[in-house]
Structure formats: structure tokens, C-alpha cells
C-alpha positions as YAML, in Angstrom:
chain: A
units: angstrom
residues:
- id: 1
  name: UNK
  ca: [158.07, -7.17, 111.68]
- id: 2
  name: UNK
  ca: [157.84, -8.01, 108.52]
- id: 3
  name: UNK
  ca: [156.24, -4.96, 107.21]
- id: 4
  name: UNK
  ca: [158.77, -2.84, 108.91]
- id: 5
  name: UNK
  ca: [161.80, -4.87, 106.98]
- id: 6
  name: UNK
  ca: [159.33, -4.20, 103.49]
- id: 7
  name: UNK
  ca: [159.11, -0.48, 104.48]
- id: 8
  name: UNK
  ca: [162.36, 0.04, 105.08]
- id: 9
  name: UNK
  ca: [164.21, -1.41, 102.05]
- id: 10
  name: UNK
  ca: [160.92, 0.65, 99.88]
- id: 11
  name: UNK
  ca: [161.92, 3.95, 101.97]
- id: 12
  name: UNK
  ca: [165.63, 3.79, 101.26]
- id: 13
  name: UNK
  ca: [165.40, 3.00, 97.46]
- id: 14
  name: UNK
  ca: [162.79, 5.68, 97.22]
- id: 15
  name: UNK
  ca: [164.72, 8.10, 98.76]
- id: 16
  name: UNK
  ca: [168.13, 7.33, 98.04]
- id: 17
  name: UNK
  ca: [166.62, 7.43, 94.40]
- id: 18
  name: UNK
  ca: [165.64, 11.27, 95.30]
- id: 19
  name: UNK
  ca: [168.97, 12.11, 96.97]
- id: 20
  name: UNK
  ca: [171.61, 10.01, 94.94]
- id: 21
  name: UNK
  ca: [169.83, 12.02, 91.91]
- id: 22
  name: UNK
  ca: [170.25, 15.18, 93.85]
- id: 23
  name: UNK
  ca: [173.79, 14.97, 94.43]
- id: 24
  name: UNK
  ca: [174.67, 13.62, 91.08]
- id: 25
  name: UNK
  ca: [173.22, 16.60, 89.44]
- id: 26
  name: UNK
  ca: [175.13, 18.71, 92.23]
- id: 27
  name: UNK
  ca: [178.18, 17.12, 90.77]
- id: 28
  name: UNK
  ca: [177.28, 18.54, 87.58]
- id: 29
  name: UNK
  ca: [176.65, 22.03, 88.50]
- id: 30
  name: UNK
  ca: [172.90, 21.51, 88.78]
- id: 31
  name: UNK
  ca: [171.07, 23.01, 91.77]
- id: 32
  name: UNK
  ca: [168.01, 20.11, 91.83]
- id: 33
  name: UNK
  ca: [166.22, 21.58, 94.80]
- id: 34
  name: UNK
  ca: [164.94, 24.95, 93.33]
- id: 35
  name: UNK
  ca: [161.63, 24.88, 96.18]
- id: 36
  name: UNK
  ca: [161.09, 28.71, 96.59]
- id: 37
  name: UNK
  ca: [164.09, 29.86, 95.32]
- id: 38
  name: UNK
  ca: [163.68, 32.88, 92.79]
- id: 39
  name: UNK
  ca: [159.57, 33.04, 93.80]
- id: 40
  name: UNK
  ca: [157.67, 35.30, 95.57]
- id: 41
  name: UNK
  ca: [153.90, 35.44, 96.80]
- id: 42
  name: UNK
  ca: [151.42, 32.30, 96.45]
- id: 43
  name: UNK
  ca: [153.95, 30.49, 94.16]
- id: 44
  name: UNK
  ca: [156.73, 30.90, 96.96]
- id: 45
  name: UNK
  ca: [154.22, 30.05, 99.75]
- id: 46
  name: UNK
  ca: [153.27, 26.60, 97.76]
- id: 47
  name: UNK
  ca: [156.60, 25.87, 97.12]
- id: 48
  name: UNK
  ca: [158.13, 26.25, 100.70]
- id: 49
  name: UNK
  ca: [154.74, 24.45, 102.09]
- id: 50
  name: UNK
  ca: [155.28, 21.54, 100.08]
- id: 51
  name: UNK
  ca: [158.64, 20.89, 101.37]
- id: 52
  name: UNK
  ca: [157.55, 21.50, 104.69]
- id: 53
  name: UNK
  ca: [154.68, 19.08, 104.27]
- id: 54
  name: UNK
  ca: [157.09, 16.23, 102.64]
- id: 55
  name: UNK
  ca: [159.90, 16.72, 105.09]
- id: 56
  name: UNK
  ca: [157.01, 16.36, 107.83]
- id: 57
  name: UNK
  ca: [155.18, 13.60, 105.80]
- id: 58
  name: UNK
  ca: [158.45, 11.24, 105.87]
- id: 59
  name: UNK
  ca: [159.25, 12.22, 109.63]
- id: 60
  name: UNK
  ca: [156.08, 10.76, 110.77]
- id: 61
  name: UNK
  ca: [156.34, 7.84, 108.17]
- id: 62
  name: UNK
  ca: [159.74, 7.03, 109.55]
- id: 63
  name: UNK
  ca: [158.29, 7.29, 113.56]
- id: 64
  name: UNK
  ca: [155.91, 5.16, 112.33]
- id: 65
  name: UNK
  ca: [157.57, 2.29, 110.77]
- id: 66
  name: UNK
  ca: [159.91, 2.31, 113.91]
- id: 67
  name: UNK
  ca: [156.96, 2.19, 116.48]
- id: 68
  name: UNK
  ca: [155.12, -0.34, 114.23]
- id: 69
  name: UNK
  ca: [151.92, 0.86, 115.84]
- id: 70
  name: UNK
  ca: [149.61, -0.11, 113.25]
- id: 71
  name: UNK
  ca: [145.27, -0.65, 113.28]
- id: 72
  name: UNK
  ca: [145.49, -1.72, 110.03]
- id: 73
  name: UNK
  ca: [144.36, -5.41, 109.00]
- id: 74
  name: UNK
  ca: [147.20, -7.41, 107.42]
- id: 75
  name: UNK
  ca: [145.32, -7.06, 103.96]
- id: 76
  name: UNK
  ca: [145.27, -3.79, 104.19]
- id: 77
  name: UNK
  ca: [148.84, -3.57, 105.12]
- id: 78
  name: UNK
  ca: [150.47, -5.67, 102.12]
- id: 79
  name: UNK
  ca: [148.20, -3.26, 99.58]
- id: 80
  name: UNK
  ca: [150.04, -0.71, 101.33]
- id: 81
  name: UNK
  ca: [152.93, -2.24, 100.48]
- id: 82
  name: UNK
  ca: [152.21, -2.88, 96.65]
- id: 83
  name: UNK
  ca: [151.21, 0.54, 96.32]
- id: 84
  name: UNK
  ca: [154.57, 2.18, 97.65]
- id: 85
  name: UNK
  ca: [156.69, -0.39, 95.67]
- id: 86
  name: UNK
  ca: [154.84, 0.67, 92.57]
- id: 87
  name: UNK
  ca: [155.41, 4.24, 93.54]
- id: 88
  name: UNK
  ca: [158.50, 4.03, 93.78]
- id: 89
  name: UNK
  ca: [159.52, 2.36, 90.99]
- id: 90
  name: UNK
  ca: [157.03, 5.23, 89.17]
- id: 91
  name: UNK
  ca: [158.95, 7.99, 91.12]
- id: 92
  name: UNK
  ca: [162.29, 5.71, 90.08]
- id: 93
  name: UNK
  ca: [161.30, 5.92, 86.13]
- id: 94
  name: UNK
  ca: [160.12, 9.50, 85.99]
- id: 95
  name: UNK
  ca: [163.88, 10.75, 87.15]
- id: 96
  name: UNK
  ca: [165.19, 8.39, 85.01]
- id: 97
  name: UNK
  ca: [163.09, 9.82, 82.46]
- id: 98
  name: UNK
  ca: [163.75, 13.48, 83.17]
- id: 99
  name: UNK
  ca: [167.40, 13.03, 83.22]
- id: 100
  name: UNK
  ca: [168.83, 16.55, 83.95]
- id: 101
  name: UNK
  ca: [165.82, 18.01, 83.74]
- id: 102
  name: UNK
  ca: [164.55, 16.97, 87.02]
- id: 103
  name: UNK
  ca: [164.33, 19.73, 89.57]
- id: 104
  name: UNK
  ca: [162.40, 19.40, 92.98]
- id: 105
  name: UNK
  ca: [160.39, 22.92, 92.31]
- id: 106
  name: UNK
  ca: [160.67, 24.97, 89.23]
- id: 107
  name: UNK
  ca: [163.78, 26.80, 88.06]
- id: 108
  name: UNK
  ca: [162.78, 29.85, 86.09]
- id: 109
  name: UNK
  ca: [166.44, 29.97, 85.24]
- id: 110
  name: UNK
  ca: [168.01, 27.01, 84.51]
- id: 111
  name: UNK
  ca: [167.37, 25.38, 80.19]
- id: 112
  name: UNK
  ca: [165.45, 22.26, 80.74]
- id: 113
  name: UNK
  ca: [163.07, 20.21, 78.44]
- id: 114
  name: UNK
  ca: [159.44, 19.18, 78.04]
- id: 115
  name: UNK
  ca: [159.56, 15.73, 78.62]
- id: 116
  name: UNK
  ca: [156.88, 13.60, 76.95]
- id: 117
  name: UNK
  ca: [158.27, 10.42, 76.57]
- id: 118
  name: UNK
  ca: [158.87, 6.93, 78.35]
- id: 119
  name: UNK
  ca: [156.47, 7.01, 81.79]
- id: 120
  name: UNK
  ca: [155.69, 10.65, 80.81]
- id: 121
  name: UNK
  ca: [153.22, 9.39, 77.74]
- id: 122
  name: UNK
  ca: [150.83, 8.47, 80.82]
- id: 123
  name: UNK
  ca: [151.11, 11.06, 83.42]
- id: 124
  name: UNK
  ca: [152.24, 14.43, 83.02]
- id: 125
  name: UNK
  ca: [153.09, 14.32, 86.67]
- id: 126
  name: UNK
  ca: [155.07, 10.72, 87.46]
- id: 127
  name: UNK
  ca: [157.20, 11.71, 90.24]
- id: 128
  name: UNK
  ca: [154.08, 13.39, 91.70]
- id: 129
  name: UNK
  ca: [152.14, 10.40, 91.12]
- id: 130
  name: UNK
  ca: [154.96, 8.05, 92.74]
- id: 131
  name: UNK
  ca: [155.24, 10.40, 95.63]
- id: 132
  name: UNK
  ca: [151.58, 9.81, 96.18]
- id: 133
  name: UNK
  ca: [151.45, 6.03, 95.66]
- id: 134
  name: UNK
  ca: [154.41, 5.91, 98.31]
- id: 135
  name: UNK
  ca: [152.70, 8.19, 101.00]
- id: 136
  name: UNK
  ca: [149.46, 6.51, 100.89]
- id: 137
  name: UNK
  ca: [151.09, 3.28, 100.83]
- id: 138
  name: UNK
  ca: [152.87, 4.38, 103.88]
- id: 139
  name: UNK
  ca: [149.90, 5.31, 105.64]
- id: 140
  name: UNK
  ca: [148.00, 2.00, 104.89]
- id: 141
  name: UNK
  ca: [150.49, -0.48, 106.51]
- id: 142
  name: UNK
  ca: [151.08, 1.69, 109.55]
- id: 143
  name: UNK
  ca: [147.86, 3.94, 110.13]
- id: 144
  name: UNK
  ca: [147.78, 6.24, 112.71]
- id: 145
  name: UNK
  ca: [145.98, 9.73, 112.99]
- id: 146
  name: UNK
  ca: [149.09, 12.08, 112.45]
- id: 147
  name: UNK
  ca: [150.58, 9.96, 109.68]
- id: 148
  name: UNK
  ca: [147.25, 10.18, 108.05]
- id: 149
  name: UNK
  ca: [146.65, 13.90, 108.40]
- id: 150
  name: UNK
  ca: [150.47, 14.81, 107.23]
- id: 151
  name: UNK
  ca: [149.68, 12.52, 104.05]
- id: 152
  name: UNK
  ca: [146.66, 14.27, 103.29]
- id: 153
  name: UNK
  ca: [148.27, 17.52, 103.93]
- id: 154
  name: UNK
  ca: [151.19, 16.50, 101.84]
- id: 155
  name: UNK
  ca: [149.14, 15.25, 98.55]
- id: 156
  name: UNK
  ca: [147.50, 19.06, 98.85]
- id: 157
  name: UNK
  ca: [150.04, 21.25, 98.45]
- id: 158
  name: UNK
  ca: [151.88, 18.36, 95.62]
- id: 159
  name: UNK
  ca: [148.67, 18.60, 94.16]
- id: 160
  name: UNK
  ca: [148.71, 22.62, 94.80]
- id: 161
  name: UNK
  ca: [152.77, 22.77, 93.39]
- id: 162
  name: UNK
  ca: [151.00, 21.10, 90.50]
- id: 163
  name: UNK
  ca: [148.61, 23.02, 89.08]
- id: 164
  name: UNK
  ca: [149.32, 26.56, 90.60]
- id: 165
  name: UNK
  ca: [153.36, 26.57, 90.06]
- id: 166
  name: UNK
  ca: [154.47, 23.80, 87.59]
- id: 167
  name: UNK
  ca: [151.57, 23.75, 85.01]
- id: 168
  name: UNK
  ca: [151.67, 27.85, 85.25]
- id: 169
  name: UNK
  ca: [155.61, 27.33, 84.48]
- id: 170
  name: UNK
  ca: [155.28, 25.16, 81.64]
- id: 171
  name: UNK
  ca: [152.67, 26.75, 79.84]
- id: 172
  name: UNK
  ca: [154.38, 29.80, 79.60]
- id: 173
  name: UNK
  ca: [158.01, 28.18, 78.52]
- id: 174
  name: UNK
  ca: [156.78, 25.62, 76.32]
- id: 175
  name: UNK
  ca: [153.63, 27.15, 75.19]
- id: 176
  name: UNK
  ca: [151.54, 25.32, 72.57]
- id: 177
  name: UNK
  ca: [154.17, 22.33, 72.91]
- id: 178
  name: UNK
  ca: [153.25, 21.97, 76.31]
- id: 179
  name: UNK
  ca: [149.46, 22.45, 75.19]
- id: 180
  name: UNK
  ca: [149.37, 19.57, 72.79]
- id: 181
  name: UNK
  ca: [151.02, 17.82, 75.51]
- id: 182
  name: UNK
  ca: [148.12, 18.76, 78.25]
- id: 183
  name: UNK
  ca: [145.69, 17.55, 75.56]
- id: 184
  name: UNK
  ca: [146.63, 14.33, 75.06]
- id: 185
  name: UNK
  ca: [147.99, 12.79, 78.51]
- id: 186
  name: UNK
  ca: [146.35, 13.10, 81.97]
- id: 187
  name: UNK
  ca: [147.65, 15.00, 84.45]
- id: 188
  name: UNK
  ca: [147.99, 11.59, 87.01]
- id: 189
  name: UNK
  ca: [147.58, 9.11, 85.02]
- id: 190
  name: UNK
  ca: [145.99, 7.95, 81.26]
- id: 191
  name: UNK
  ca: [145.77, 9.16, 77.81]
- id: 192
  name: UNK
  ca: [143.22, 11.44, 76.81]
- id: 193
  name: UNK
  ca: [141.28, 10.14, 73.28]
...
């Protein structure tokens, strides 16, 4: 029981993070979700995939806190705990971070900065990163063979959005700013000497 309570109060901040975000910006004008709009071919097909596999992802996370039918050892269970606090409170700073330059895919039309500072000097990719942390976090305090294949199936195709959409996307708007960027932080997580 008590990992249910734990997983729900880390499920709503993470995602009320995610939507309150999303309809602030919408307030403002700002269309945040911008997964496969404007794309076409593989780019389009990662996008759209990704969502899929996230919306799917956090289904089966949600049947799974509520049927609380869990294999995993209680030690086990409160690392997956820590690991989707600290994602979200990654996920948490990187919006922060970004400001109105978050989007939830890439907008090839909308003006938006590089971002380099705050959590951004140590990933490249927070809210990727936090998204991870929280989904495998997920899957450690309530294991079960869906939940496990949707999280693995969801880290692809972030991992995919990464490097085959948003790296492509940045390079070629930010250029050589983006470059010195990719040169000194890691894509996850560190500095690069």
C-alpha cells in the first residue's frame, strides 16, 4: 500500500508538471505538443511512435499501481521509488529550465533557444533523462511483463526522438553553437573534459 500512495503523489507531480506546463504555454499562444506536426517520413514516424509508446507506457504504469501486482522485493521497490522521485524532480528542473522553449517534439516553426544552462550544463537531454528515471522507476516497484516491455519500448523511440529528430533539429538551427554545446556536455548525463 504504501508504494501505491508513493507512486501516486510521484505520478501526479510528474505529470501535472507536464500538463500544467502545457496549458500554461497554451495560455500564451504556444502550441507545446508539436509530436509529428509539420514532419513527414522517419522523423514523423518517430515522433508519432513516441507518443504512442508514452501514452501506452503510463497506461500500463497506472494499471499497475492500481492492481499493485508486484514480484519485486521491497528493496527493489523503494530504489524504484528514489529513482522516479529523482526523475521527476530532473524532468521538473529541465521545464523550468526551458521556460518557453519547451515543446514535447520539435517545432520547425516556432523561435526558441539553445538552452545550456542550469540542469542543462549536465545533460543535453534532462526531460529525456527524467522521463527515463520515472519509467524505470515505475517498472521496479511494480514489475510485471507488459509494464516492462512498454518501458523498454518507450526509452527506444525517446532515445530514437533523440538522436534522429531533436539532435538533427538543433544542429541545423543552432549550428556551431549547438556544436560547442555537444562537445562539452553528455547527451544523458556528465561533462565531457
Amino acid at each position: 500500500m504504501v508504494f501505491k500512495i508513493i507512486s501516486i503523489a510521484i505520478l501526479v507531480i510528474f505529470y501535472g508538471c507536464y500538463f500544467s506546463k502545457m496549458l500554461q504555454q497554451k495560455a500564451q499562444g504556444i502550441r507545446t505538443d508539436q509530436l509529428g506536426k509539420g514532419k513527414v517520413g522517419f522523423e514523423k514516424y518517430v515522433e508519432v511512435t513516441m507518443k504512442i509508446a508514452a501514452i501506452l507506457v503510463a497506461a500500463a504504469e497506472i494499471f499497475s499501481i492500481f492492481s499493485d501486482a508486484s514480484s519485486s522485493p521491497t528493496a527493489i521497490r523503494i530504489i524504484g521509488a528514489a529513482m522516479s522521485a529523482v526523475g521527476t524532480i530532473i524532468f521538473i528542473a529541465a521545464v523550468h529550465t526551458m521556460r518557453d522553449s519547451w515543446r514535447a517534439g520539435v517545432s520547425k516553426t516556432d523561435k526558441t533557444e539553445l538552452v545550456t544552462n542550469g540542469i542543462f550544463q549536465f545533460s543535453r537531454n534532462p526531460a529525456f533523462l527524467g522521463f527515463d528515471l520515472f519509467d524505470i522507476g515505475m517498472l521496479l516497484m511494480f514489475f510485471n511483463w507488459i509494464l516492462c516491455f512498454l518501458t523498454a519500448f518507450a526509452i527506444i523511440m525517446y532515445h530514437l526522438q533523440i538522436v534522429y529528430v531533436e539532435e538533427k533539429f538543433l544542429l541545423s538551427t543552432f549550428g556551431n553553437e549547438y556544436l560547442q554545446y555537444k562537445k562539452k556536455v553528455c547527451r544523458y548525463f556528465g561533462r565531457k573534459r
